[in-house]
C-alpha positions in Angstrom: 5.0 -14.8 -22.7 8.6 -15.9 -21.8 9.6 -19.9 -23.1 10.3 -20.7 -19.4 7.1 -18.9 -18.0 5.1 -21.2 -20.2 6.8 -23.8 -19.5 6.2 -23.2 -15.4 2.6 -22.7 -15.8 2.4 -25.9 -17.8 4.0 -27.8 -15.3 2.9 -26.5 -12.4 -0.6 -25.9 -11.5 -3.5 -25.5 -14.4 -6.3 -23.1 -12.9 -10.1 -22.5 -14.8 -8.9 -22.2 -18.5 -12.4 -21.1 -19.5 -15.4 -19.4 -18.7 -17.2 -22.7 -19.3 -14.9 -24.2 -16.7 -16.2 -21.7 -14.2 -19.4 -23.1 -14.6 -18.1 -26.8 -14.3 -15.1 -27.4 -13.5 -13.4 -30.2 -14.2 -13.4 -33.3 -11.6 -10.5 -34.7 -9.3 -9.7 -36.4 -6.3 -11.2 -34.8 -3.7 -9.0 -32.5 -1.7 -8.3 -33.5 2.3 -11.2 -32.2 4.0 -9.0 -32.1 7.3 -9.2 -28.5 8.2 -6.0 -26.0 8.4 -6.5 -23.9 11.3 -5.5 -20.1 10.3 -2.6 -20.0 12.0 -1.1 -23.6 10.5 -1.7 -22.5 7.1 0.4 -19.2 7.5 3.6 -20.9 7.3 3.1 -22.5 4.3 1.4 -19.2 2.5 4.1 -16.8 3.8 7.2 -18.7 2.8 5.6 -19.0 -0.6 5.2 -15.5 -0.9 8.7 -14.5 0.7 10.1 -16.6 -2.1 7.5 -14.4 -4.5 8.4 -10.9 -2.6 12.3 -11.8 -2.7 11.9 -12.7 -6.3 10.0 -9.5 -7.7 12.3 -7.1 -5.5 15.6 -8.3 -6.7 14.1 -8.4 -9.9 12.7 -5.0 -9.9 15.3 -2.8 -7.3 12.3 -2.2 -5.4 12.4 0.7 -2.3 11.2 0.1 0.9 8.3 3.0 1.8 7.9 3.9 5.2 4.1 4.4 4.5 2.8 1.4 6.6 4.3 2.6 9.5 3.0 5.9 9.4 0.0 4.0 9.8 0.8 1.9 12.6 0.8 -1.5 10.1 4.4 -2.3 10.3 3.2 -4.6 12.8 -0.3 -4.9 14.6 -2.8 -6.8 16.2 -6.2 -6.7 14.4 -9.3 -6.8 17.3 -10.3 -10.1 16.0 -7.1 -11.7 16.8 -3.2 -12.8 16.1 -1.2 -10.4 14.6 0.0 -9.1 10.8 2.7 -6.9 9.0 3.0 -5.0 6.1 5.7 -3.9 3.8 5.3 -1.4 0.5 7.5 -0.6 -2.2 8.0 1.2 -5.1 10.3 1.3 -8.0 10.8 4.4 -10.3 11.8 4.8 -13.7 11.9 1.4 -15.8 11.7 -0.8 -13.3 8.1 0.9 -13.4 6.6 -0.1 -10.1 4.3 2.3 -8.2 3.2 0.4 -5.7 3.8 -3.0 -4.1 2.3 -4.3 -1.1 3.1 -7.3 0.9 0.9 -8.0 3.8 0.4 -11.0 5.9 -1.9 -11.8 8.6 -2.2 -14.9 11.0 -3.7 -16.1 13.7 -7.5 -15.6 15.1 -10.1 -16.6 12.8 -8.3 -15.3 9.5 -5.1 -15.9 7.7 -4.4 -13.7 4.7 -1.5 -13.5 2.6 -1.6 -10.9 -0.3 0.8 -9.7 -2.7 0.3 -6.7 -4.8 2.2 -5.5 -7.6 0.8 -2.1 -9.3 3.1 -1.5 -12.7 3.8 2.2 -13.2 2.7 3.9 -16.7 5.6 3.4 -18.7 4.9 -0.1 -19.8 1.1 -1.8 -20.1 2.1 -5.0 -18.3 -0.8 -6.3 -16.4 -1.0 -5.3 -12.7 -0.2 -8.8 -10.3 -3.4 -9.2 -7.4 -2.7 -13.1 -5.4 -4.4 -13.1 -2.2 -4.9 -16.2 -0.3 -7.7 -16.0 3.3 -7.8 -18.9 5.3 -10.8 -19.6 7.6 -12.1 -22.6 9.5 -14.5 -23.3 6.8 -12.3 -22.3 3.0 -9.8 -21.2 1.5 -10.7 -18.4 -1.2 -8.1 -17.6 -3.5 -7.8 -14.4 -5.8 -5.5 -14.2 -8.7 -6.1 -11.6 -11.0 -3.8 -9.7 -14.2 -5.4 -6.5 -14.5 -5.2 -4.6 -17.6 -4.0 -1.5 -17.9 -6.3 0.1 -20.6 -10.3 -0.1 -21.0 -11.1 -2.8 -23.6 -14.8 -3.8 -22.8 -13.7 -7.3 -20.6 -16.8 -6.3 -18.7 -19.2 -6.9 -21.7 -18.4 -10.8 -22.4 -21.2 -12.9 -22.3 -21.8 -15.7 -20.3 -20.0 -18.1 -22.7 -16.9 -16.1 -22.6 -17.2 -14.4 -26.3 -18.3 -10.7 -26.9 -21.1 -8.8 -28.6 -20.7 -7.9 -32.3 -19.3 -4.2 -32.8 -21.3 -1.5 -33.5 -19.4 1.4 -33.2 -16.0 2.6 -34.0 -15.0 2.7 -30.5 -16.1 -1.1 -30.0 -13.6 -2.1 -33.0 -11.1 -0.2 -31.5 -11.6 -2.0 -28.0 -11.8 -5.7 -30.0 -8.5 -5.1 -31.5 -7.1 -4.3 -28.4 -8.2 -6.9 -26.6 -6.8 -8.9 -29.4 -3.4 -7.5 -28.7 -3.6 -8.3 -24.7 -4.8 -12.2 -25.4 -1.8 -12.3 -28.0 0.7 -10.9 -25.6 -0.8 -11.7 -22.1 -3.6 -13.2 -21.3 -3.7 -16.2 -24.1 -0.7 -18.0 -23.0 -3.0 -18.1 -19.6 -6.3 -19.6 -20.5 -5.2 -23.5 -19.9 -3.1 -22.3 -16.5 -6.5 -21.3 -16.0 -8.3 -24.6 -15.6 -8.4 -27.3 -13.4 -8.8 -26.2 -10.0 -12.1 -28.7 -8.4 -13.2 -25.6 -5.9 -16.3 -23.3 -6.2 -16.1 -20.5 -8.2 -17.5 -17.3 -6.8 -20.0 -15.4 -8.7 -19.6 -12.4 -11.0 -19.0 -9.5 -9.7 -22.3 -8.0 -8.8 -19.9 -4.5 -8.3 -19.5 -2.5 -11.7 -16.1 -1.5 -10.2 -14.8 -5.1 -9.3 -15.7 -6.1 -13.4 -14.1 -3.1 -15.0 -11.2 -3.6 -13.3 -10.7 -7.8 -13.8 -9.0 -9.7 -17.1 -10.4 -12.4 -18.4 -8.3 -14.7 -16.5 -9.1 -13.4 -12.9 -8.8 -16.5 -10.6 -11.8 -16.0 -8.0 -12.6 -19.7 -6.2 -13.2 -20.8 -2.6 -11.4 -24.2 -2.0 -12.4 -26.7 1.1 -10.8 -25.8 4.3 -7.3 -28.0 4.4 -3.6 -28.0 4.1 -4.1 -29.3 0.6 -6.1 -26.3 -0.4 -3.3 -24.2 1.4 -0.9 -25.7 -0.8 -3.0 -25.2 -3.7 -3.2 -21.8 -3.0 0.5 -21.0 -2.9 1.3 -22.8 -5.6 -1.1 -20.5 -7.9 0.1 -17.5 -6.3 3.9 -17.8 -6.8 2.8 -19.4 -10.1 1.5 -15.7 -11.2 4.3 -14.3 -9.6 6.5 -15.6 -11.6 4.2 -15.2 -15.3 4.4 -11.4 -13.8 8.0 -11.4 -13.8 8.6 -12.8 -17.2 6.5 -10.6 -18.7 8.3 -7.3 -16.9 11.5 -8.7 -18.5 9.6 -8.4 -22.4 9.8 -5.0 -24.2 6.0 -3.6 -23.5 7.2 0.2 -23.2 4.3 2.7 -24.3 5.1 5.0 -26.5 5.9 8.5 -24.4 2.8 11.3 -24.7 -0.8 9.7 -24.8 -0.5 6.4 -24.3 1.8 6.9 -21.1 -1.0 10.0 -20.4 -3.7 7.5 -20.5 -2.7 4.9 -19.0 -1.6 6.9 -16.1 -5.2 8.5 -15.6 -6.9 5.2 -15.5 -4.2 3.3 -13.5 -5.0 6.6 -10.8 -8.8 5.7 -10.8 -8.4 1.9 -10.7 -6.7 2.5 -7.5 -8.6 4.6 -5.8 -11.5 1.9 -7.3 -9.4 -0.7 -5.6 -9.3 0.8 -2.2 -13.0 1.0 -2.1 -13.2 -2.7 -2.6 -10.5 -3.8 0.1 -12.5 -1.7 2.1 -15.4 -4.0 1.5 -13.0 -6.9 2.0 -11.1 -6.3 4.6 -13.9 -4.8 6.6 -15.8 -8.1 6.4 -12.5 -9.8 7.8 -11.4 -7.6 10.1 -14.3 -5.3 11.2 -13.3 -2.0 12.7 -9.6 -2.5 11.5 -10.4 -3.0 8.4 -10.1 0.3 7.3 -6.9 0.8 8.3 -5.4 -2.6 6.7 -7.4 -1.4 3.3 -5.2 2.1 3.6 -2.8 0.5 4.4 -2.4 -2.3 1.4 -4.1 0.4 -1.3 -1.1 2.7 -0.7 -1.2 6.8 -0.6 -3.1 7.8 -3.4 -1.7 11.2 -4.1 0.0 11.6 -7.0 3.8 11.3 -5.1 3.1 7.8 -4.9 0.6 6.9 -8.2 3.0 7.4 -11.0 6.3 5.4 -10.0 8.2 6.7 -13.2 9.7 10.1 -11.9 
């Protein structure tokens, strides 16, 4: 990781650094349990992620797509109330970006921000996921780096270390994981503690766990403009780690690797539109679908690759 991206994460918000800290994390002053309606809190989450957006597109030359207004999410009113937008982009070549999403929602009985960042198959830098929902009774926060290449994160134990190997194929996925916490995912653990909310289980979905790092952010902070706060800090905090590491030299080598890595980044996100079905179904009902179409992006193979 970049000398100045370290040096932001250390001074700006330390989130979970281990799985232990899951478990129990550490204590501080209780956070103001005055609660942020949904609609107060969207200021403060949107700017943040403007700042994020504005950030990554300069950064990256992303293209506007016109794909959220083919499906009537430009601008819209969701049934259970206020209104959101939506804005895609992708950037070919080696600005390698095959989808970004940017979608905001406030007012009624849910406030989400979410920024999405999903890296095309030249390089293997991490894919960015910070979403942010606000309702009367939390604020749940989801930070995740996914990695671009099948490494067996999904086997750790419950103390955070992993089976023996047994097989050629498990070496193989140790040393890779090896390189990822050496490039990525190291320089992350102590961002990764400190947060006092509750963390959410496992996921019980074999989809949701093949597709997190070992650094995935998944808590549910008290309801209150502290907790709003806390929550945009961590998001543009990954927003920015995400930047510094599409600035490093992580090109795959052109044939298999770039094969690969395209055919799993093509399953992960059809995988991931099945689970913001899930999520934005529970939030939104009916609507729900759409909104999960919406922030997924196409998943033909115009859209997937984002290097031609």
């Amino acid at each position: 990781m970049a000398g100045g991206s370290r040096s932001s994460m250390a001074t700006a918000l330390t989130l979970l650094a281990t799985a232990s800290a899951f478990v129990a994390p550490r204590a501080r002053a209780p956070l103001t349990r005055v609660a942020a309606a949904p609609a107060d809190a969207a200021e403060t989450l949107f700017a943040s992620q403007e700042a994020s957006m504005s950030s990554i597109k300069s950064a990256l030359n992303l293209m506007e797509k016109d794909y959220p207004a083919s499906l009537g999410l430009a601008s819209f009113a969701p049934a259970t109330g206020g209104g959101g937008t939506l804005k895609s982009y992708e950037a070919p070549g080696d600005d390698n970006v095959a989808w970004a999403s940017d979608l905001r929602v406030a007012g009624g009985d849910v406030t989400v921000s979410s920024l999405t960042v999903w890296c095309g198959p030249l390089k293997d830098v991490p894919h960015l996921v910070a979403r942010t929902t606000v309702t009367a009774d939390a604020v749940d926060v989801y930070v995740d780096f996914r990695p671009r290449a099948a490494v067996g994160y999904e086997t750790a134990l419950p103390d955070g270390s992993f089976p023996e190997p047994d097989s050629r194929d498990a070496f193989m996925a140790r040393g890779k994981r090896d390189d990822l916490e050496k490039r990525f995912y190291g320089g992350l653990r102590d961002w990764r503690a400190g947060v006092a909310g509750a963390p959410k289980p496992a996921p019980a979905s074999e989809t949701e766990a093949l597709m997190r790092s070992p650094v995935a952010v998944d808590v549910s902070l008290p309801a209150g403009a502290d907790s709003v706060a806390t929550a945009a800090a961590l998001c543009a905090d990954a927003a920015k780690t995400f930047l510094a590491w599409t600035a490093e030299d992580h090109a795959l080598k052109p044939g298999m690797q770039v094969t690969s890595t395209y055919a799993r980044d093509t399953k992960l996100r059809s995988n991931n539109y099945g689970l913001l079905l899930d999520t934005y179904g529970a939030l939104f009902g009916a609507d729900g679908q759409n909104i999960a179409a919406g922030d997924a992006g196409p998943l033909d193979e115009a859209y997937v690759g984002g290097a031609s």
